[in-house]
NUMAR-408617 format. One record per residue (C-alpha): residue in one letter; x, y, z. Coordinates in steps of 0.02 Angstrom, whole numbers, padded with zeros to 5 digits, always signed. Example, Ala and Ser with C-alpha at 12.3 -4.5 7.8 and 13.67 -1.06 7.14 Angstrom:
2
A+00615-00225+00390;S+00684-00053+00357;
//
This chain:
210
X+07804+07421-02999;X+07887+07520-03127;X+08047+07616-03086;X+08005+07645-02899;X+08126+07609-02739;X+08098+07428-02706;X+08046+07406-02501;X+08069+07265-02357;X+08019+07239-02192;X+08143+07115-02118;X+08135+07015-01933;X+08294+06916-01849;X+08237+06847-01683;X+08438+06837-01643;X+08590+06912-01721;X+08756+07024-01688;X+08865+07150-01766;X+09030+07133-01691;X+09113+07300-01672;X+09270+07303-01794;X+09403+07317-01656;X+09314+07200-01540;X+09467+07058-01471;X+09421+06973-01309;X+09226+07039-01263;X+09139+07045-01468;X+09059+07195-01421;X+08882+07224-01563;X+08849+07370-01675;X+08674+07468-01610;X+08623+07425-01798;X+08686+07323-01958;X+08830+07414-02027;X+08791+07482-02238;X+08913+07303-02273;X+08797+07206-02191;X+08663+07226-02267;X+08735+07254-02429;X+08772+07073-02405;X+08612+07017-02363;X+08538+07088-02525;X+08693+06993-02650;X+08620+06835-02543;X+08436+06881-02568;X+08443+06896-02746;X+08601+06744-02779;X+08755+06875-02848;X+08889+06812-02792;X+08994+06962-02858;X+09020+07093-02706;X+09072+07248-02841;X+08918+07184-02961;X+08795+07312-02879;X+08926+07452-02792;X+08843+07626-02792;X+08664+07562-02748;X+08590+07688-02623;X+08519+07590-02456;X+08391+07679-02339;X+08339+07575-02173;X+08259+07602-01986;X+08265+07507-01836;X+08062+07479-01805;X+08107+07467-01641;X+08265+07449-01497;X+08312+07269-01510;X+08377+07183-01327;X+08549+07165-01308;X+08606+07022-01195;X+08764+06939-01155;X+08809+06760-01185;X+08940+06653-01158;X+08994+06566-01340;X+09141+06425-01400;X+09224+06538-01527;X+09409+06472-01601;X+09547+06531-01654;X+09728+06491-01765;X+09830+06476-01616;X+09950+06318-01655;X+09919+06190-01805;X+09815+06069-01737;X+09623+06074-01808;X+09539+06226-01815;X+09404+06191-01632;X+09509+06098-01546;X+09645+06098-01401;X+09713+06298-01396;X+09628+06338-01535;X+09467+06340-01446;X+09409+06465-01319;X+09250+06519-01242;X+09224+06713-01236;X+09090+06833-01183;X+08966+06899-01337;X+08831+07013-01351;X+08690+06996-01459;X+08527+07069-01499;X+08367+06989-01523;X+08207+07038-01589;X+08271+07149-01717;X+08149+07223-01846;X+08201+07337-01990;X+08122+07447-02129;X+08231+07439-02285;X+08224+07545-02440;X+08336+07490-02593;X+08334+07652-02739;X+08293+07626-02912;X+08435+07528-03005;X+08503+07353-03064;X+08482+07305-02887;X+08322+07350-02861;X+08270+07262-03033;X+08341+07120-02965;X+08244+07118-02810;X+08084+07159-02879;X+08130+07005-02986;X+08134+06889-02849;X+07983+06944-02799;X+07900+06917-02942;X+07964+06768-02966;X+08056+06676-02829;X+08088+06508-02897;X+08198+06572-03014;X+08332+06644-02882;X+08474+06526-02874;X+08555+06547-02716;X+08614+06409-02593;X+08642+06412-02373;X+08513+06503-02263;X+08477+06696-02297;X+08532+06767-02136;X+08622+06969-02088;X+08771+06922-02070;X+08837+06762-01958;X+08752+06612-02047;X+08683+06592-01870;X+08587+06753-01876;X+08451+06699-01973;X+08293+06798-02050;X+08109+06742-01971;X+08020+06859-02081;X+08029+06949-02251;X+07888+07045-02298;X+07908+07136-02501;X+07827+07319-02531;X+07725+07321-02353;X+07623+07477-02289;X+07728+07567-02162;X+07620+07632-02010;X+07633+07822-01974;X+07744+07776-01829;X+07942+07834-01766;X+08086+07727-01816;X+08289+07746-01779;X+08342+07786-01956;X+08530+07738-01985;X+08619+07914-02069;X+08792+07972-02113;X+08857+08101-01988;X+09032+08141-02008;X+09011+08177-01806;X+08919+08041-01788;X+08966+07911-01629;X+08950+07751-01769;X+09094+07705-01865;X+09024+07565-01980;X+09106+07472-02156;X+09015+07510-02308;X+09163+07374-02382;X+09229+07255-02276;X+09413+07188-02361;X+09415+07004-02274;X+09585+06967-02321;X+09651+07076-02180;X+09577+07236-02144;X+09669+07366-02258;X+09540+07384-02395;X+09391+07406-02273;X+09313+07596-02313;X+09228+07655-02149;X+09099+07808-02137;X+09021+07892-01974;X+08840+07875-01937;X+08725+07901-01799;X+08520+07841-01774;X+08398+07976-01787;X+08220+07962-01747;X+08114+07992-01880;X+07914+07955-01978;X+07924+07760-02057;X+07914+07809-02254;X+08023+07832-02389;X+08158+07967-02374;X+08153+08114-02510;X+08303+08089-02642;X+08406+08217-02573;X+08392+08137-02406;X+08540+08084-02282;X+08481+07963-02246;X+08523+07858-02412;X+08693+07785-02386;X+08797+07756-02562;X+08901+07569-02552;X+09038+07593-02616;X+09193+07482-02637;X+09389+07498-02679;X+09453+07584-02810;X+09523+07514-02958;
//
């Protein structure tokens, strides 16, 4: 495999990205924000270090419009010190999700992309523990395909657009919000292969400073 982009076709029958600002109706992302999937890939491999791989370049499509429905879902909150679940603590509230989601992911040449091609090779060595989901441990993956062939089709290709009507984390700080570093993007159609180097559509992670 040598020093090329590493490549993954990935299918979640059910997941959501809940928009950052989203209170009372958790409103979902059109796509997994940069963080996301950023996430996914520390979890794929076992790092448990969030800064270990910052400044990997990310490429990825939709490979095709997901459904979005709305549910009704038991979600709590810290409002008095009983148990977290229980008595006011516990609410239901509306939540949209998608489901059938299928995505087209390119990962440039790097320490991550060793990695990866790593657990390919060999995937009894990962050590990694829970489910490997995108996001929510509820949104789990059906299917993970390494280095497929990519049909001459369309796809919705996630890319930074400083005009663009996404505003999506490439950090998320979880300790409040103040640390999270937010970029633009929009989806633009565009041919299923591997974007040139110089292409938009790579997205740098990057993380706080210092």
């Amino acid at each position: 495999m040598g020093n090329q982009s590493v490549s993954l076709r990935l299918t979640v029958p059910v997941c959501g990205f809940r928009k950052g600002f989203a209170r009372e109706y958790f409103e979902t992302e059109e796509a997994p924000p940069p963080s996301t999937l950023y996430g996914f890939l520390l979890s794929l491999v076992g790092e448990e270090d969030r800064r270990r791989f910052l400044g990997t370049r990310l490429a990825y499509a939709l490979l095709g419009q997901p459904e979005l429905s709305l549910v009704l879902r038991t979600v709590w909150r810290v409002k008095e010190k009983s148990p977290p679940g229980l008595g006011s603590n516990r609410r239901p509230d509306y939540q949209e999700i998608l489901t059938g989601l299928e995505l087209g992911i390119w990962v440039e040449p790097g320490e991550l992309a060793q990695r990866l091609k790593e657990a390919a090779a060999n995937p009894q060595a990962i050590v990694r523990y829970g489910g490997l989901s995108l996001g929510e441990s509820r949104d789990l993956i059906n299917d993970l395909d390494w280095f497929p062939t990519w049909p001459k089709r369309e796809a919705l290709w996630l890319a930074a657009d400083p005009q663009g009507d996404l505003p999506l984390p490439l950090w998320v700080d979880h300790v409040g919000s103040k640390g999270t570093i937010w970029e633009q993007f929009r989806l633009v159609p565009g041919e299923l292969s591997e974007p040139l180097a110089s292409d938009p559509r790579w997205i740098t992670i990057v993380g706080p400073q210092g």
